[in-house]
N, C-alpha and C positions, 0 to 999 in steps of 0.2 A: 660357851665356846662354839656350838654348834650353830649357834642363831647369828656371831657375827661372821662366822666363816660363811654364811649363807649371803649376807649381806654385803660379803669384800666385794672388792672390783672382778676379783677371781674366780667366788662363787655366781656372780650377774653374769658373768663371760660365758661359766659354764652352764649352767640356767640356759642361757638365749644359744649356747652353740647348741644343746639338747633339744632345745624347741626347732632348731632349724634345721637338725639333720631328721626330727621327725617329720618336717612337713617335707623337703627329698623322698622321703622313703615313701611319702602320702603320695606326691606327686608326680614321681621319676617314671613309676609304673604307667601312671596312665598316660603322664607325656608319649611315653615308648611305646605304648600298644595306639593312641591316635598318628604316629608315625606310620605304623605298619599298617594300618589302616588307609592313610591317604595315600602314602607313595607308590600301592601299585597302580592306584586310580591315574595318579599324576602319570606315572610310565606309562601308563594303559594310552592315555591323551596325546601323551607324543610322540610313543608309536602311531599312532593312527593318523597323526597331520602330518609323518613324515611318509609322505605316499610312494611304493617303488612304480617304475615305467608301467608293471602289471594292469595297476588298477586302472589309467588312464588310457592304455592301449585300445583296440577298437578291437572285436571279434574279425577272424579271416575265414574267410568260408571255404575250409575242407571238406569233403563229403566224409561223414562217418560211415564207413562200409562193411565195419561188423565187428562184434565184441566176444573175444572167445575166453571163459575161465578156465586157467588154470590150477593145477593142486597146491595149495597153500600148508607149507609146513608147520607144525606145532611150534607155537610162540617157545619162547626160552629166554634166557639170561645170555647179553650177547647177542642177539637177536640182526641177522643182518639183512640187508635189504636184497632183492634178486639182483642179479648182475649176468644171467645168461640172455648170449644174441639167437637169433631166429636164423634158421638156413631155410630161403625161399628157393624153390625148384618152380620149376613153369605150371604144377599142378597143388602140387602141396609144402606146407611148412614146418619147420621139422624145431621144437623148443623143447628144454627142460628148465626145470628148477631146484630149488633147494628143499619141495620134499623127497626130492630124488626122480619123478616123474617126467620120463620124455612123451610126448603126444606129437601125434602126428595130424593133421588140420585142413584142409580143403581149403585151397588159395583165394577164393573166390566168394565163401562163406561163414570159414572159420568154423565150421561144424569137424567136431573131432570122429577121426577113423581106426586110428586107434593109439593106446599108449600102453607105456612099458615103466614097471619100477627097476631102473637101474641098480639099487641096495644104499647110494650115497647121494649127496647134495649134490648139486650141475652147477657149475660157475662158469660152463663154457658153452661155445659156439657148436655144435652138432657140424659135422661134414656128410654131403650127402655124395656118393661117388660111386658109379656102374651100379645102381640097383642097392647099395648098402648105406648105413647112415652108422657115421663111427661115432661115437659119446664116451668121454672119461669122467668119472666122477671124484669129489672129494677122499672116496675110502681109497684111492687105489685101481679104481677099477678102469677098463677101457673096455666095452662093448661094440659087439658089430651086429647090427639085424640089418632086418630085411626090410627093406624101403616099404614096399606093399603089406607088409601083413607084421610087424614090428616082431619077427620070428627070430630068435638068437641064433645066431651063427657061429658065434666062441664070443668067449670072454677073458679076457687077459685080468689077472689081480698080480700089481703091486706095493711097495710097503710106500710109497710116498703121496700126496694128491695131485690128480692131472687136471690141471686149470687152463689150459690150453687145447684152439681147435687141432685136431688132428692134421697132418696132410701125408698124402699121396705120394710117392714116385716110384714107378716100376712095380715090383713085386712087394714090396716095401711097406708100413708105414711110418710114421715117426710124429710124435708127441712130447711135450717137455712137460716138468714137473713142478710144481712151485718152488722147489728147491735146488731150480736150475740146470737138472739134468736130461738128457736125449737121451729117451727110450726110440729102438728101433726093433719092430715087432713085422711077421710073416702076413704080410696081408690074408693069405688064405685061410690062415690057423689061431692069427696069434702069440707064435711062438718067440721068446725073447731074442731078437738077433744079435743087439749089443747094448752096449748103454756107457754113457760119456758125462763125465760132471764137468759142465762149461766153465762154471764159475773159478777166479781164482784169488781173486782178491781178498785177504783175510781182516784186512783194515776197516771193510765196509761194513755197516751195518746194514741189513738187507730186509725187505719185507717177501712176504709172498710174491712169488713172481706168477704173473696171470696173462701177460701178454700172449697173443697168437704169433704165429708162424707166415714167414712170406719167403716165397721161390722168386729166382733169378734164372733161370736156366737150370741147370742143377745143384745151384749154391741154394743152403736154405740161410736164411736171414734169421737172427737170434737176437732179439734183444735182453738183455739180463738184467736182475734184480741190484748187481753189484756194481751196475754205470757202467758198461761196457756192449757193445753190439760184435757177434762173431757172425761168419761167414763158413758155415758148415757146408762141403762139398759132398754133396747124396751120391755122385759117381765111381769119388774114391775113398770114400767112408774118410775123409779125414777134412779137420780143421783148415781154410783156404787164408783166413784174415782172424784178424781181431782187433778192434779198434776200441780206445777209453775215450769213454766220452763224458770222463769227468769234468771239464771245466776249470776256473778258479775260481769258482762260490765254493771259499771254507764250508766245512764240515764234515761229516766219516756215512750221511746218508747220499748214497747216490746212485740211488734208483732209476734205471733206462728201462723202466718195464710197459712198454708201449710198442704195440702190434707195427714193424717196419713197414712204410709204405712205398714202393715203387714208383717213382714219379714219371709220367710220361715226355713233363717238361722237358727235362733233361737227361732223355734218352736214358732212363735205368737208373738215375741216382735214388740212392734209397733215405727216406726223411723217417727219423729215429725222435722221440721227444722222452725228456727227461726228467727229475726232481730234483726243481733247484737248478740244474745244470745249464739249462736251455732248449733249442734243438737243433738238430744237427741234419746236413746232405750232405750222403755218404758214394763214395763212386763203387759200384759192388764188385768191381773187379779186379779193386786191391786192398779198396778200406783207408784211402786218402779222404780225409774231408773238402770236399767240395765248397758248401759256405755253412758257415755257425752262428747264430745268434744265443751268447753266453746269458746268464739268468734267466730265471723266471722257469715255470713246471710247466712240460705241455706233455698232453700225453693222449690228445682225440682229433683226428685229424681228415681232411677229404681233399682231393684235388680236382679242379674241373677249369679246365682252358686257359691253363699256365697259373693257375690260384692255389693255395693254400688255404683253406678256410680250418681254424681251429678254436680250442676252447684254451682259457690258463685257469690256472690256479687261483688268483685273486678276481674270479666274475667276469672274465672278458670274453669275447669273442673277438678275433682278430683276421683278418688275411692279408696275406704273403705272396708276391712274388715268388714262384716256383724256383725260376731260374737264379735269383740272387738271395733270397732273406730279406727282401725289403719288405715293411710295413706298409700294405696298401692306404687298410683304415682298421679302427682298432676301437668296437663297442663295449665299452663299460654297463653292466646290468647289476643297478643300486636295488637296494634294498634288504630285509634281516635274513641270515641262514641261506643266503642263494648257494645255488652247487648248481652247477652248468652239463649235460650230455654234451654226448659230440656233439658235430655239425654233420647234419646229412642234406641233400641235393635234392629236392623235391618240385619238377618240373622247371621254373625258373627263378624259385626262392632257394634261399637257405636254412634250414629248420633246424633248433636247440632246443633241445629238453631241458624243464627245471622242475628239482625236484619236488617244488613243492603243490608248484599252479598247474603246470601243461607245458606247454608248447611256444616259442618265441619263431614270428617269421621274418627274415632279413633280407633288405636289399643286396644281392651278391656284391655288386658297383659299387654302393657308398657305405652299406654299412647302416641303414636308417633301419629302425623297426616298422616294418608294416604293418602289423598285429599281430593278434596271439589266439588261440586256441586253448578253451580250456578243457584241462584232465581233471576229471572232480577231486583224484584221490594223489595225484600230481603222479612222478615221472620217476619209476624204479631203477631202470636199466640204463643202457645204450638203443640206441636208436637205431635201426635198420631201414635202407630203403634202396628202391631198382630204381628211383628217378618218378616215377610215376605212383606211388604207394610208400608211406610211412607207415612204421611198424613200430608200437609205442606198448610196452609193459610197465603197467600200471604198480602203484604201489597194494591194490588190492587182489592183487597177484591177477590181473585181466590182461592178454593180448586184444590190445586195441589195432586198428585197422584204417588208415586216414589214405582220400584218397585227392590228388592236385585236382581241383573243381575245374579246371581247365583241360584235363584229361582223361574226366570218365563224362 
């Protein structure tokens, strides 16, 4: 019985499906590990024929004119990249970072004179104002020293993080919070004078808010986390405007969290950019919009002789008619992982940080790449510059120092 059950049609079927699912099981494995094998080669290959502008671009000749280290925080889970600007004064330059460390620097050589441990990480822009330099940190804190000798003068501690430059008026200061709110503190002491939650929108999803602070006369300029830009009057402590500048790109994120800029073009219109939304010019004396262009994230921006020069979201670089919203010319920068810095103004180029190469330099007029600059360890921050001097924080926590070869 056993010998013709071996020999049915039924036992040959299962016989030969036995032999064939053994040789699968011989062969499947090594199929699948000579796959993992060749296809990163293969990806490897064409990554590297797909060249971005980088490669092919030509070196520009900026003078490197001095390299200053910074204090580098202990690595972690989460781990974020520096995002503090530089405040340049006619002698010295005033940065922190995120091991908490503000230093103060010599304009000229980048040899440090002295620093201060704040207690918290720096995400912002240092103010330097009569003799004193204001810094808020992540924990809370808001610090006043002394320009000359980094000597404390008070220290204000609250419960939320200050990701915003400070600013000035009167007797005054005022700073916002990542959480949207206007603290108003004694400039001589410190002492909490009020504090105001901007935000009102409960529908938004919101991220940290890190935008800076811009004056109009005595209106301070607020852009918020929630899609909205207010018009805070510093005269009469109270609210002047407020304008949504949500758009109609669906969705519940709509982040306005970009530093207001004052446009000369148009006599005070203030250009506000957004997530998702667009951006927007705004009249600051009542909060009527001036002109809009709906879609797309912009959120780094420069004016110089009725232009707009900015960065978006999806790798561009673009410029703008000041006075209307129109698209001058509009540069697309190909290649894997691009993330674009502002645009800064550097003699009669246009300069873009990326983060992974260096430095992109542009025709202001057409929009053509003239070449590029490299940063060995590429391009941490935002970019700071007076027109004559680029100020470029590195990803190996270095203040670099570039200067227009045409003006030193």
């Amino acid at each position: 019985m056993s010998h013709r059950q071996h020999n049915s049609p039924k036992g040959r079927n299962g016989a030969c499906g036995l032999r064939v699912w053994g040789y699968l099981c011989a062969t499947v494995p090594l199929a699948v590990l000579l796959v993992c094998l060749i296809l990163p080669s293969l990806s490897h290959a064409k990554r590297q024929s797909v060249k971005p502008p980088w490669a092919a671009l030509p070196s520009y000749a900026l003078t490197s004119l001095w390299k200053a280290p910074l204090s580098a925080p202990k690595r972690r889970k989460g781990y974020r990249l520096e995002s503090a600007a530089p405040e340049v004064t006619a002698s010295r330059i005033y940065i922190g970072s995120l091991s908490g460390v503000l230093v103060a620097l010599d304009v000229k050589t980048g040899s440090r004179i002295w620093k201060v441990d704040t207690g918290g990480p720096i995400e912002s822009r240092p103010l330097a104002k009569d003799g004193t330099i204001y810094i808020g940190n992540t924990k809370g804190k808001l610090l006043a020293l002394d320009a000359d000798t980094g000597a404390l003068r008070w220290m204000y501690t609250g419960n939320d993080e200050i990701t915003s430059r400070p600013l000035v008026y009167g007797e005054a200061i005022y700073v916002t919070t990542a959480q949207d709110t206007l603290l108003r503190l004694s400039k001589q002491t410190g002492a909490r004078l009020g504090a105001l939650q901007l935000a009102q929108f409960s529908d938004a999803i919101t991220l940290r808010s890190q935008a800076d602070l811009s004056s109009y006369g005595s209106l301070l300029l607020i852009a918020l986390s929630e899609g909205s830009v207010v018009a805070y009057d510093m005269a009469t402590d109270a609210i002047r405007w407020r304008q949504s500048l949500r758009g109609t790109t669906a969705g519940h994120l709509y982040d306005s969290d970009s530093t207001p800029l004052v446009l000369s073009a148009l006599r005070g219109a203030v250009l506000v950019g957004t997530y998702r939304q667009g951006i927007y010019a705004i009249d600051p004396s009542h909060g009527a919009v001036v002109w809009k262009r709906e879609g797309g994230s912009f959120t780094d921006y420069v004016e110089a002789q009725g232009t707009v020069y900015l960065t978006t979201a999806d790798h561009a670089v673009e410029a703008l008619d000041a006075a209307t919203g129109a698209v001058k010319w509009r540069l697309a920068i190909a290649g894997r992982d691009v993330a674009l810095t502002n645009p800064v103004l550097l003699g009669t180029q246009v300069v873009v940080g990326e983060r992974s190469h260096g430095l992109y330099v542009i025709d202001p007029s057409s929009g053509a790449l003239v070449g590029k600059v490299a940063v060995p360890s590429g391009v941490s921050a935002s970019l700071w510059s007076d027109g004559k001097t680029v100020y470029v924080l590195s990803n190996k926590h270095d203040l670099l120092a570039y200067g227009d070869g045409s003006a030193h």
